[in-house]
N, CA, C and O atoms as a GROMACS GRO file, in nm:
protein
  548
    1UNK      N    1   3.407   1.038  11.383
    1UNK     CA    2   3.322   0.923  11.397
    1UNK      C    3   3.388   0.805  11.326
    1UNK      O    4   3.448   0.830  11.221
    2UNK      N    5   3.385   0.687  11.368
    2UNK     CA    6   3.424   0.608  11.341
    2UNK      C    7   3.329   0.463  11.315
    2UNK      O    8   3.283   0.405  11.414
    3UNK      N    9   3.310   0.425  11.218
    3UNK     CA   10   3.192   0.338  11.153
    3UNK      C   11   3.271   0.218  11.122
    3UNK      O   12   3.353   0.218  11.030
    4UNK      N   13   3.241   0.072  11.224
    4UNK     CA   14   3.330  -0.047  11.172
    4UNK      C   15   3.230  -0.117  11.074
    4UNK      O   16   3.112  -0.094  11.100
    5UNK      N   17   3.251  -0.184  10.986
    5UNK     CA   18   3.193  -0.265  10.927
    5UNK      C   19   3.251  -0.439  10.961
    5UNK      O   20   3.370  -0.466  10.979
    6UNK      N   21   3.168  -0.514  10.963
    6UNK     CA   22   3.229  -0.616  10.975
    6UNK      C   23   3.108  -0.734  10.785
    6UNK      O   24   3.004  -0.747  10.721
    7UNK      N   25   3.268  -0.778  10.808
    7UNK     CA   26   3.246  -0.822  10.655
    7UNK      C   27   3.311  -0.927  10.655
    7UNK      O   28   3.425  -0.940  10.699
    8UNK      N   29   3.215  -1.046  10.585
    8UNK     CA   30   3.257  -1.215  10.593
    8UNK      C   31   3.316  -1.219  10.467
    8UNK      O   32   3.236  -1.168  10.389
    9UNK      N   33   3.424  -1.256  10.405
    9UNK     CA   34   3.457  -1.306  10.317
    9UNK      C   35   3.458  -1.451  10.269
    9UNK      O   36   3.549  -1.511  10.328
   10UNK      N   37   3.399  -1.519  10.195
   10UNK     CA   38   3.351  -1.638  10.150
   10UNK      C   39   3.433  -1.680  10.021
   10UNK      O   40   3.393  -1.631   9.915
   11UNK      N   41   3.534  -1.757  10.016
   11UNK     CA   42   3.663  -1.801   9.895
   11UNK      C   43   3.559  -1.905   9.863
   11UNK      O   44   3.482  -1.972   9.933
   12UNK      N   45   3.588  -1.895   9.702
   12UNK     CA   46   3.583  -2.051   9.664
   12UNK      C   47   3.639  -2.086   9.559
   12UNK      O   48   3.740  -2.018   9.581
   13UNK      N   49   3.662  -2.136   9.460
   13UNK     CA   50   3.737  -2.205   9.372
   13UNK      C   51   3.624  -2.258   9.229
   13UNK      O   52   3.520  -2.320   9.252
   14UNK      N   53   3.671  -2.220   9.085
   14UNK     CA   54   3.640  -2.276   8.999
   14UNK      C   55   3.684  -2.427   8.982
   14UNK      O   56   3.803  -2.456   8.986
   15UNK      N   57   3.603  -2.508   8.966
   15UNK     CA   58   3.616  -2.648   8.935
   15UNK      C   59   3.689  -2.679   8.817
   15UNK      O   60   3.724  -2.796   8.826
   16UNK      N   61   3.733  -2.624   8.703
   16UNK     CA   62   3.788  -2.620   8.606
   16UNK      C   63   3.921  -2.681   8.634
   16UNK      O   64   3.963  -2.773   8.564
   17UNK      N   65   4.008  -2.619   8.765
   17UNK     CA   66   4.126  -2.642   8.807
   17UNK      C   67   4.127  -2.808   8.890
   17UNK      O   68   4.216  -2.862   8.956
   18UNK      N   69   4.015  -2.845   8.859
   18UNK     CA   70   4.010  -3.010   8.949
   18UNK      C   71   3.952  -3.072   8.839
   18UNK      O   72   3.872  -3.161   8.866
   19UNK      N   73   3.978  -3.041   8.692
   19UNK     CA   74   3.905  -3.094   8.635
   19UNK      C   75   3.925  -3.292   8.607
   19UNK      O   76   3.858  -3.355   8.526
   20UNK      N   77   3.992  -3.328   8.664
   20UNK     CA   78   4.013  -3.508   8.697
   20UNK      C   79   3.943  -3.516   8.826
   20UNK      O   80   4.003  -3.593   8.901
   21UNK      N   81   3.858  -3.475   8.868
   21UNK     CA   82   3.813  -3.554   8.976
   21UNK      C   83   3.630  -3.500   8.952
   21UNK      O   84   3.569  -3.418   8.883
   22UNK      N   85   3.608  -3.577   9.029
   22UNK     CA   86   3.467  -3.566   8.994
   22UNK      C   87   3.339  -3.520   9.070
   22UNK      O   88   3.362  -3.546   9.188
   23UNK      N   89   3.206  -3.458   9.058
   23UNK     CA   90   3.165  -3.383   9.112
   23UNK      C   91   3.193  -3.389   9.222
   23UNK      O   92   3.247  -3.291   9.274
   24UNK      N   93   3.157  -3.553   9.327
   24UNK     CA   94   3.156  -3.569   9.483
   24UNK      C   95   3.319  -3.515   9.499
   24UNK      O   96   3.332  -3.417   9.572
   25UNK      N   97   3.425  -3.562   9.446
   25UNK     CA   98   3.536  -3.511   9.487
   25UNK      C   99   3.589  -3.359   9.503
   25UNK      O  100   3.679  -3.320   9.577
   26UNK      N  101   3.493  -3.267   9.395
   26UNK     CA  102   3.549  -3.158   9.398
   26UNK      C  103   3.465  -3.084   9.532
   26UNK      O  104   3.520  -2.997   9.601
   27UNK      N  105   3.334  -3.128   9.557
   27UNK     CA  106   3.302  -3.080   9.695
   27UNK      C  107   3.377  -3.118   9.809
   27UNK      O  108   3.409  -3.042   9.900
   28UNK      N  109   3.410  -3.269   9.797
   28UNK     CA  110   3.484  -3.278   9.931
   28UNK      C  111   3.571  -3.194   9.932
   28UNK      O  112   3.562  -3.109  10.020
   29UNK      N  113   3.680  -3.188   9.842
   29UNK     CA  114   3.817  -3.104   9.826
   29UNK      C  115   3.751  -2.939   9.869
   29UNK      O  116   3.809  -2.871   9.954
   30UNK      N  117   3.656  -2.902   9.816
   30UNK     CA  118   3.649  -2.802   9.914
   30UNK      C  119   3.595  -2.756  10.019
   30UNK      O  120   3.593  -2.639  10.059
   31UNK      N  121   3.532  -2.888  10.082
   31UNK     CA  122   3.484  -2.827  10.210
   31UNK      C  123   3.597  -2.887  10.301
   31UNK      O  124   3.562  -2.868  10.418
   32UNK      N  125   3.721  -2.954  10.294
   32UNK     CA  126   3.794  -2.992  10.322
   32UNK      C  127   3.926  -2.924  10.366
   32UNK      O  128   4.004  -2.947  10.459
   33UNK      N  129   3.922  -2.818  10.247
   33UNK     CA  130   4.005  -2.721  10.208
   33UNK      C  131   4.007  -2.582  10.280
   33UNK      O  132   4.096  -2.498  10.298
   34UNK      N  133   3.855  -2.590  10.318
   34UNK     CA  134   3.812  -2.431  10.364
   34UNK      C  135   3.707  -2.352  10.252
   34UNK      O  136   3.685  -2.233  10.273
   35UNK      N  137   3.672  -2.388  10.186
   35UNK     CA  138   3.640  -2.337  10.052
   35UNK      C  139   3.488  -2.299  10.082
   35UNK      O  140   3.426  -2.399  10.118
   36UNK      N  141   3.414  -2.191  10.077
   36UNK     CA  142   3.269  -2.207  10.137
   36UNK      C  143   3.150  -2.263   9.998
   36UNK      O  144   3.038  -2.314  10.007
   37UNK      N  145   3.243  -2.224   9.862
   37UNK     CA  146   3.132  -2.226   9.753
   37UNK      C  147   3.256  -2.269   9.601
   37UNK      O  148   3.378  -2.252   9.606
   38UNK      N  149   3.190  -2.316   9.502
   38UNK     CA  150   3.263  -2.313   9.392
   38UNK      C  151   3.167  -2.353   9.250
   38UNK      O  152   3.071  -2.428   9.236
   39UNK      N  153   3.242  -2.268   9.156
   39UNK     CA  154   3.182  -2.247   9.059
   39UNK      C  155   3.189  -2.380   8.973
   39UNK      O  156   3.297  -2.417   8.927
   40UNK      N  157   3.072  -2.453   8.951
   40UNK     CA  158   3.131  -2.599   8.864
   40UNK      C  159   3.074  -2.580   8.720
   40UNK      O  160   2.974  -2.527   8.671
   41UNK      N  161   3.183  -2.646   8.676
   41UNK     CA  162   3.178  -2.639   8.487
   41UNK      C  163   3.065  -2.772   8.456
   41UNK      O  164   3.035  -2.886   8.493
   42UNK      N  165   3.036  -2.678   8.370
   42UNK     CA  166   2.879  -2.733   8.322
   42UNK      C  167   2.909  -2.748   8.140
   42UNK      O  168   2.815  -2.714   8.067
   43UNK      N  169   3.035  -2.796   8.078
   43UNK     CA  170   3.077  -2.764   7.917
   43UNK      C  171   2.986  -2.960   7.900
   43UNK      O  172   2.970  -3.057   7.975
   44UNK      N  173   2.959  -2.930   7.790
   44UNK     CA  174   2.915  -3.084   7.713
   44UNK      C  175   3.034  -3.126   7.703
   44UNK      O  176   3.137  -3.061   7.684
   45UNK      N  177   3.015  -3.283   7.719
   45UNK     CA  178   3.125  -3.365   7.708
   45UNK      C  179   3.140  -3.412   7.595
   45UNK      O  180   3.058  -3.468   7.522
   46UNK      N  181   3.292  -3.380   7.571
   46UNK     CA  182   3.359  -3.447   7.485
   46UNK      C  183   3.510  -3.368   7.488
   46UNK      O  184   3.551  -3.328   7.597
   47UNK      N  185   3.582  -3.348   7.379
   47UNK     CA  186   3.705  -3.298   7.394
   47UNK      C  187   3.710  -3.174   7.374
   47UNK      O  188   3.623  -3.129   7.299
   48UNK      N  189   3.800  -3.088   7.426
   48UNK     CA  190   3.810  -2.920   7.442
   48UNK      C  191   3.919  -2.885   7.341
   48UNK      O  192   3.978  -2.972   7.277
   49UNK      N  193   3.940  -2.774   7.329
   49UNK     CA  194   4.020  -2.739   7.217
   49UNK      C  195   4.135  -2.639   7.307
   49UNK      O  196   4.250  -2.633   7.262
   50UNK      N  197   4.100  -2.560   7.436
   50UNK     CA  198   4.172  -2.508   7.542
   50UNK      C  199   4.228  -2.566   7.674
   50UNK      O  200   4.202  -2.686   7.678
   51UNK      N  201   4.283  -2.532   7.763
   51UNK     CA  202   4.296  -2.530   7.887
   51UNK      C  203   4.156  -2.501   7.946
   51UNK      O  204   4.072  -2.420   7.910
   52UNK      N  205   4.156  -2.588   8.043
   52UNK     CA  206   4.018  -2.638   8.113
   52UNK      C  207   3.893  -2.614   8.085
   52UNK      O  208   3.803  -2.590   8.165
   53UNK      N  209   3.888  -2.620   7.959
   53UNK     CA  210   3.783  -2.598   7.847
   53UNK      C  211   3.730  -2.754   7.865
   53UNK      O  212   3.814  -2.844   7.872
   54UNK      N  213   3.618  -2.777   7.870
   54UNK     CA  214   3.593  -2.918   7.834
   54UNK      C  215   3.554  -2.994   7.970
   54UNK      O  216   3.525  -3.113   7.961
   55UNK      N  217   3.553  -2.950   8.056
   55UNK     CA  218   3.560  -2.979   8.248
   55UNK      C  219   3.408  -2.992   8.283
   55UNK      O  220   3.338  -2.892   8.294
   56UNK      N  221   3.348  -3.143   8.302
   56UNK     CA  222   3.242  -3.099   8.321
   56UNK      C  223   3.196  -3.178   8.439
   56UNK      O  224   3.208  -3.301   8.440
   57UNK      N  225   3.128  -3.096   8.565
   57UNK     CA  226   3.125  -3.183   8.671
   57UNK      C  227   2.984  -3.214   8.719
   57UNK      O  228   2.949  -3.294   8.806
   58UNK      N  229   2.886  -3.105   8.619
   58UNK     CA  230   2.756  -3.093   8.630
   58UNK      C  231   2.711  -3.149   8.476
   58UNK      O  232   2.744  -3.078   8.382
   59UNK      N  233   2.657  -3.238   8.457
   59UNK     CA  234   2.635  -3.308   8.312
   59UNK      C  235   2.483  -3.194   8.285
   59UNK      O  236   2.405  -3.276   8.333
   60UNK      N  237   2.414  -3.106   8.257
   60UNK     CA  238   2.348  -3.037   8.251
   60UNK      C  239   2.257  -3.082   8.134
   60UNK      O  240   2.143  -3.037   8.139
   61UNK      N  241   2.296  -3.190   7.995
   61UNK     CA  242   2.241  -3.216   7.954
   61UNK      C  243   2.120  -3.320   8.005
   61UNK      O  244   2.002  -3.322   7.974
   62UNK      N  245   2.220  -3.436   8.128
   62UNK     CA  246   2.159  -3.514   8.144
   62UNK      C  247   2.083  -3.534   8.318
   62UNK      O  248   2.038  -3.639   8.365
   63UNK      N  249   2.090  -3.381   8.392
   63UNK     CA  250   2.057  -3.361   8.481
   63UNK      C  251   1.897  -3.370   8.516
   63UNK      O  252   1.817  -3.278   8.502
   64UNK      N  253   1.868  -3.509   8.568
   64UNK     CA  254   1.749  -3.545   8.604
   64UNK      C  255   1.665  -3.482   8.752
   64UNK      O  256   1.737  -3.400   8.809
   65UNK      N  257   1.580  -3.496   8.796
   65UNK     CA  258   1.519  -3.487   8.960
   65UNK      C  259   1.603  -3.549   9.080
   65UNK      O  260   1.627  -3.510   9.194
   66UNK      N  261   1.652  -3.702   8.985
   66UNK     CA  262   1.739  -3.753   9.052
   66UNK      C  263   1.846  -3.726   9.106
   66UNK      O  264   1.881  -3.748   9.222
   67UNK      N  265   1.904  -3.675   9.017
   67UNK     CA  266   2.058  -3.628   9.025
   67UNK      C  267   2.038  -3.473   9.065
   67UNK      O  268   2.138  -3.415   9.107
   68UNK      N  269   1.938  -3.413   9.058
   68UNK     CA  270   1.905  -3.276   9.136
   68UNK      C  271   1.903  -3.284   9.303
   68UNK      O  272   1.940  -3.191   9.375
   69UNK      N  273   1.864  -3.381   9.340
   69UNK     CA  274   1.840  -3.414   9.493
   69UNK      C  275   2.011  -3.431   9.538
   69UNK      O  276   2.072  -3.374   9.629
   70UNK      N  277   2.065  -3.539   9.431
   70UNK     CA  278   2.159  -3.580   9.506
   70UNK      C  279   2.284  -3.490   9.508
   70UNK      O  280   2.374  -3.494   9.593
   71UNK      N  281   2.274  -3.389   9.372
   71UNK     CA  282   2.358  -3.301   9.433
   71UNK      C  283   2.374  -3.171   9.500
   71UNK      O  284   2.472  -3.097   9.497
   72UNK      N  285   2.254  -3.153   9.566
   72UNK     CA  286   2.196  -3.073   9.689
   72UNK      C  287   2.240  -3.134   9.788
   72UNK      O  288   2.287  -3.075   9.886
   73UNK      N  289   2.231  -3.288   9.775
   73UNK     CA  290   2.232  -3.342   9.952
   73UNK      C  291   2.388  -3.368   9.979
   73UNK      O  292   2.431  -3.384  10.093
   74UNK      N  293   2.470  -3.370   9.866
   74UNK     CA  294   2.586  -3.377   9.879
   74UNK      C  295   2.708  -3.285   9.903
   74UNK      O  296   2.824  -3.303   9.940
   75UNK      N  297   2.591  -3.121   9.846
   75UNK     CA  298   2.648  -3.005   9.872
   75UNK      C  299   2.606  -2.985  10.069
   75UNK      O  300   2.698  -2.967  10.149
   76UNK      N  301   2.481  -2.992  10.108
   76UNK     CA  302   2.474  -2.958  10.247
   76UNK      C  303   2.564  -3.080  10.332
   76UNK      O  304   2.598  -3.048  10.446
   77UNK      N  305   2.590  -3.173  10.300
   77UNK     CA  306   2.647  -3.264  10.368
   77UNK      C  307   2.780  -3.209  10.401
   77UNK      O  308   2.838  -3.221  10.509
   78UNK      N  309   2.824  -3.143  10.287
   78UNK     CA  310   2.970  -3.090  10.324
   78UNK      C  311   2.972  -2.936  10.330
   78UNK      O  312   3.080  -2.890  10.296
   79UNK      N  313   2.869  -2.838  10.369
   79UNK     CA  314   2.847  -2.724  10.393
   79UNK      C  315   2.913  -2.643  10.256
   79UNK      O  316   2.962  -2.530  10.263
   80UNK      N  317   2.905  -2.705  10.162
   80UNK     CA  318   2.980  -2.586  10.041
   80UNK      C  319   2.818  -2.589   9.929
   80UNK      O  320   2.730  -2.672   9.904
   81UNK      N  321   2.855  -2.424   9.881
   81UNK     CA  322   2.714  -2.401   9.808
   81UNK      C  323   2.836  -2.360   9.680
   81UNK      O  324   2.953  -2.320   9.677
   82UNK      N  325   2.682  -2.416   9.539
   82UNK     CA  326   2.740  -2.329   9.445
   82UNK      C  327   2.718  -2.201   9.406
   82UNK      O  328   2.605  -2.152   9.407
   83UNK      N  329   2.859  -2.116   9.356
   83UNK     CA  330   2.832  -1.977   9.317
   83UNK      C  331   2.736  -1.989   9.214
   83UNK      O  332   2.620  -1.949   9.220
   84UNK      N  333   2.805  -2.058   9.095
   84UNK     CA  334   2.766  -2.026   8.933
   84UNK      C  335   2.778  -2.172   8.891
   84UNK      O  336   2.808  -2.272   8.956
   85UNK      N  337   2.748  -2.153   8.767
   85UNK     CA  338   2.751  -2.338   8.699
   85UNK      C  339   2.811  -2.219   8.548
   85UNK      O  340   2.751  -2.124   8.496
   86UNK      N  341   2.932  -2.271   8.521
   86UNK     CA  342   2.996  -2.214   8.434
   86UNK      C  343   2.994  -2.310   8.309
   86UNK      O  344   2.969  -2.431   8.313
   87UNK      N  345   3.028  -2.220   8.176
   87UNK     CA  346   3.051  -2.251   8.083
   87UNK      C  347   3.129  -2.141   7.963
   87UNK      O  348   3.074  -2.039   7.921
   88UNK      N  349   3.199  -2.165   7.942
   88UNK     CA  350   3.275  -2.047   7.813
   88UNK      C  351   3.326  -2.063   7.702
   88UNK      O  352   3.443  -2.050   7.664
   89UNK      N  353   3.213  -2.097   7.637
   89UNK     CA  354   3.246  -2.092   7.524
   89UNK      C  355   3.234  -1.931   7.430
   89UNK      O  356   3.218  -1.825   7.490
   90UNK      N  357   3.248  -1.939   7.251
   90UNK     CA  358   3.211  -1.825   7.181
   90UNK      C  359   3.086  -1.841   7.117
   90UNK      O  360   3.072  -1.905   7.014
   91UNK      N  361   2.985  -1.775   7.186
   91UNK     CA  362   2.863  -1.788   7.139
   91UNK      C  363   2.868  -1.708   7.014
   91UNK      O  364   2.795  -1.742   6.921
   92UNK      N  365   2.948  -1.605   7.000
   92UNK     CA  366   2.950  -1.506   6.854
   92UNK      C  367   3.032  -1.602   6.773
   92UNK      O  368   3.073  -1.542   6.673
   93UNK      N  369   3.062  -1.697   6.775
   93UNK     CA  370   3.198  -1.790   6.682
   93UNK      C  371   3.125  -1.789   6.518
   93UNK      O  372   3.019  -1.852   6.518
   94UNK      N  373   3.155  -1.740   6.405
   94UNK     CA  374   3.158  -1.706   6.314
   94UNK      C  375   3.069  -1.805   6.248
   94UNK      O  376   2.963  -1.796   6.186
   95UNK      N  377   3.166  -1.926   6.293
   95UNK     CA  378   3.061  -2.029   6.212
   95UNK      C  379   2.944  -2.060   6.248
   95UNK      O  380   2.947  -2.121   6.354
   96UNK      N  381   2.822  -2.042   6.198
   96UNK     CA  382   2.680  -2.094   6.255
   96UNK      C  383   2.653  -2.182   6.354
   96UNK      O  384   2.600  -2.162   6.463
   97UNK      N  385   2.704  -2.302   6.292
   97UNK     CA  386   2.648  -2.427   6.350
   97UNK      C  387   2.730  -2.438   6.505
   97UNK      O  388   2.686  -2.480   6.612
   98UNK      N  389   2.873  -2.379   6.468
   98UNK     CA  390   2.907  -2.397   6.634
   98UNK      C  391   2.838  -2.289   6.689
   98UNK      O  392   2.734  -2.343   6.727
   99UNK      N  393   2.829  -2.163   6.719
   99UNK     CA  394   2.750  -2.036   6.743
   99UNK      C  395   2.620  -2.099   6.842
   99UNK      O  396   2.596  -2.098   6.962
  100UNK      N  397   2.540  -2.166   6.696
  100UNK     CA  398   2.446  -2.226   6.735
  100UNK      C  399   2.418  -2.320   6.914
  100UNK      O  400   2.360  -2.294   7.019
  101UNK      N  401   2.505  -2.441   6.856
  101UNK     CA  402   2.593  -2.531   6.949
  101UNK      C  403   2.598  -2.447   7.051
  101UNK      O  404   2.521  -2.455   7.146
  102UNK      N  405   2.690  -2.358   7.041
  102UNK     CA  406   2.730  -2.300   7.219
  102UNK      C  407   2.582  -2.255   7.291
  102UNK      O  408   2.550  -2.290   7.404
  103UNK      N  409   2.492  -2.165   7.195
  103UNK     CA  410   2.390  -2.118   7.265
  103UNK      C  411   2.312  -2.183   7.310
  103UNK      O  412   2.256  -2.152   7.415
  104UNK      N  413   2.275  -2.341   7.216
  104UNK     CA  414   2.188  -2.393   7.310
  104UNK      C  415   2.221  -2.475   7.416
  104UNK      O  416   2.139  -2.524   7.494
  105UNK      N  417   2.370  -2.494   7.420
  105UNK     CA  418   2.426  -2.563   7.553
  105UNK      C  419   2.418  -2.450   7.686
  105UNK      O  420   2.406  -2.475   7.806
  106UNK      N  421   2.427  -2.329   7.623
  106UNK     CA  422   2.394  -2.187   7.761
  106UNK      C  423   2.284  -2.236   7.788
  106UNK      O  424   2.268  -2.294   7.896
  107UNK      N  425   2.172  -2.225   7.686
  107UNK     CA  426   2.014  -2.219   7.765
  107UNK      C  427   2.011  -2.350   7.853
  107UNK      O  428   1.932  -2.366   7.945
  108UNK      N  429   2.106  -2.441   7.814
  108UNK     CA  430   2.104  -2.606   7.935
  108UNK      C  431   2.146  -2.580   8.043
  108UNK      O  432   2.128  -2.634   8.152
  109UNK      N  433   2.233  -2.452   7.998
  109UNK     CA  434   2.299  -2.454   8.216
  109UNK      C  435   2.236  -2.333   8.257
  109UNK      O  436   2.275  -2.292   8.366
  110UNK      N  437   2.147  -2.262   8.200
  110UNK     CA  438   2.023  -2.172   8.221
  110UNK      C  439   1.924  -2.273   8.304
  110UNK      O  440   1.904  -2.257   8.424
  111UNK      N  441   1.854  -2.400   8.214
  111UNK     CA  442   1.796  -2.457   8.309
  111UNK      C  443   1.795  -2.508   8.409
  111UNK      O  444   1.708  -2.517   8.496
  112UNK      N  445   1.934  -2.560   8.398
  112UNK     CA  446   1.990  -2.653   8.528
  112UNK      C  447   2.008  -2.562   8.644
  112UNK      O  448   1.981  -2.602   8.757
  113UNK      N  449   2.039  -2.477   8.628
  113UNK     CA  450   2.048  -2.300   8.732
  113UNK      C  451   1.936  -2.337   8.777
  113UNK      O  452   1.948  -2.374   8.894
  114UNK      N  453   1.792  -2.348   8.724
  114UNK     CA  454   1.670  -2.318   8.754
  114UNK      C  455   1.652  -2.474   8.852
  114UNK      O  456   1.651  -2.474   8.975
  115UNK      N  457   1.645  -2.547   8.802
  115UNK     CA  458   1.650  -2.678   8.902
  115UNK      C  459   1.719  -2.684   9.012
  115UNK      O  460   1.670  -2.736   9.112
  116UNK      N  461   1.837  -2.636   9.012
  116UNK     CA  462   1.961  -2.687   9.107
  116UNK      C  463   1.891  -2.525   9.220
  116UNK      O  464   1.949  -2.506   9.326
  117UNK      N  465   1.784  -2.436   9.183
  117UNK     CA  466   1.786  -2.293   9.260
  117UNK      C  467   1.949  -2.191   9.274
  117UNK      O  468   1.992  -2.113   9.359
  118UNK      N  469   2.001  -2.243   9.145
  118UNK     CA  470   2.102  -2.135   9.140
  118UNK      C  471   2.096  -2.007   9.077
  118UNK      O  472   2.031  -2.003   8.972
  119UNK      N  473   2.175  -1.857   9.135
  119UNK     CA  474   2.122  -1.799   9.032
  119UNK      C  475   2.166  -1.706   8.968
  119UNK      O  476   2.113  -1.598   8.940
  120UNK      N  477   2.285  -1.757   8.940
  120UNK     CA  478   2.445  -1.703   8.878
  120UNK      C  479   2.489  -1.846   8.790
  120UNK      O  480   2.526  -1.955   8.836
  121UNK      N  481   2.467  -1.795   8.612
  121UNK     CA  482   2.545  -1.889   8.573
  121UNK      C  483   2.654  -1.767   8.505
  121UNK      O  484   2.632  -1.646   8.504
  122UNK      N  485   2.783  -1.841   8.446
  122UNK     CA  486   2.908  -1.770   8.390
  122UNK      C  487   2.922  -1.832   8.290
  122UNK      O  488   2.928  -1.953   8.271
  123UNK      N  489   2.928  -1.689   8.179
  123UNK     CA  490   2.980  -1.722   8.030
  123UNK      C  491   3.089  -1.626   7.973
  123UNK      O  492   3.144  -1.530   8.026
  124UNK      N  493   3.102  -1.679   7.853
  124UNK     CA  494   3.183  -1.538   7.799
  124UNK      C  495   3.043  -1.454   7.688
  124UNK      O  496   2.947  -1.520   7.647
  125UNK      N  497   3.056  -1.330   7.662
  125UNK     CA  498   2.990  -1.321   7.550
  125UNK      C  499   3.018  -1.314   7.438
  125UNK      O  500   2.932  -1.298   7.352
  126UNK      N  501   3.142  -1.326   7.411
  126UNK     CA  502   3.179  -1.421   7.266
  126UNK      C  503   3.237  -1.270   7.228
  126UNK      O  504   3.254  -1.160   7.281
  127UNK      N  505   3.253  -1.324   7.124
  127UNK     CA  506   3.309  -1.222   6.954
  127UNK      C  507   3.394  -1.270   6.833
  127UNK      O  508   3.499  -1.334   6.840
  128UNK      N  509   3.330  -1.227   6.720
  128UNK     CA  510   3.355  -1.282   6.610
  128UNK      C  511   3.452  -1.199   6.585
  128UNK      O  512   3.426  -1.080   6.604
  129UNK      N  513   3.640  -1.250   6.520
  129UNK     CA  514   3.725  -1.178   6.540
  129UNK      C  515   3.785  -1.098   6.441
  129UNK      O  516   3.898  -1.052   6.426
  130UNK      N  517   3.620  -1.090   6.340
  130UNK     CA  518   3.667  -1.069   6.199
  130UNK      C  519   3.552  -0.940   6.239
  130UNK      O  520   3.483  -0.882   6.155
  131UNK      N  521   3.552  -0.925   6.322
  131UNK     CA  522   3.382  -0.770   6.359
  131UNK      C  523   3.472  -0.696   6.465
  131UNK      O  524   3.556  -0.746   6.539
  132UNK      N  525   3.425  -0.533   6.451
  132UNK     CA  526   3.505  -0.455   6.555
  132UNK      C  527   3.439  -0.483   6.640
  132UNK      O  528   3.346  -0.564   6.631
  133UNK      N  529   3.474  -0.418   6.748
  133UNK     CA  530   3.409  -0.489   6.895
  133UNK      C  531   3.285  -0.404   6.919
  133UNK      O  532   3.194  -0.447   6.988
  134UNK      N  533   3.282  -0.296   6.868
  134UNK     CA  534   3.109  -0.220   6.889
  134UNK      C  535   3.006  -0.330   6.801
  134UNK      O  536   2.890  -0.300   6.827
  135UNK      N  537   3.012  -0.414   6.732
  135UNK     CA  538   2.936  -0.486   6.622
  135UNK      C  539   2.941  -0.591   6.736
  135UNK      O  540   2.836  -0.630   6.788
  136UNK      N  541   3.074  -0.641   6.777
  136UNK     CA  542   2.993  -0.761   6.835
  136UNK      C  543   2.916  -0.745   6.934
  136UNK      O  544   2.819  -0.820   6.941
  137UNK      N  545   2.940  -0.631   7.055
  137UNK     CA  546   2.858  -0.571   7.127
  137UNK      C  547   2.697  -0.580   7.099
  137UNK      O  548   2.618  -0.520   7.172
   0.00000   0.00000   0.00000
């Protein structure tokens, strides 16, 4: 017996790697491209300390009703959906106050997930590099 499956494969691209261009651009670029979906970085602005650390194309702090509509209507306009609204930082980072910092910038692209009806966001879960890894677990 012989059982075909047929199976769509759907590419898309982290925004991290376009991080100079800006939200409307990174949709065009991929519905342009072929791209069906892509994951956009959602980090608070200011300066990064990594490689495409710091990329932010979804301002999540300052994501209004307004800017909820418009970047729905800008995603169906060019047929590309988002996977995830990413962010990676070390939420376990030793020192408090950043620790702190990272987590409550997660719960911002937690909400913005909830507005935008997304429902995959991406993090790291951290680790403090002075703890074995069952502790940070």
């Amino acid at each position: 017996m012989i059982i075909k499956i047929n199976v769509m494969i759907r590419l898309g691209i982290q925004s991290a790697i376009l991080g100079d261009l800006s939200f409307d651009e990174v949709v065009t670029f991929a519905s342009e491209n072929g791209f069906a979906c892509v994951e956009m970085m959602c980090w608070p602005e200011g300066k990064a300390n990594r490689k495409f650390a710091g990329v932010t194309h979804i301002d999540v702090a300052a994501l209004d009703d307004i800017e909820v509509v418009r970047v729905k209507n800008k995603l169906r306009e060019n047929n590309v959906y988002i996977s995830g609204l990413g962010y990676y930082p070390n939420p376990l980072d030793p020192d408090k106050e950043r620790s702190d910092f990272y987590v409550a910038h997660i719960k911002k692209v937690i909400d913005a997930a909830v507005k935008l009806e997304i429902s995959v966001i991406n993090t790291f879960i951290g680790a403090d590099p002075a703890k074995h890894d069952d502790d940070n677990f």
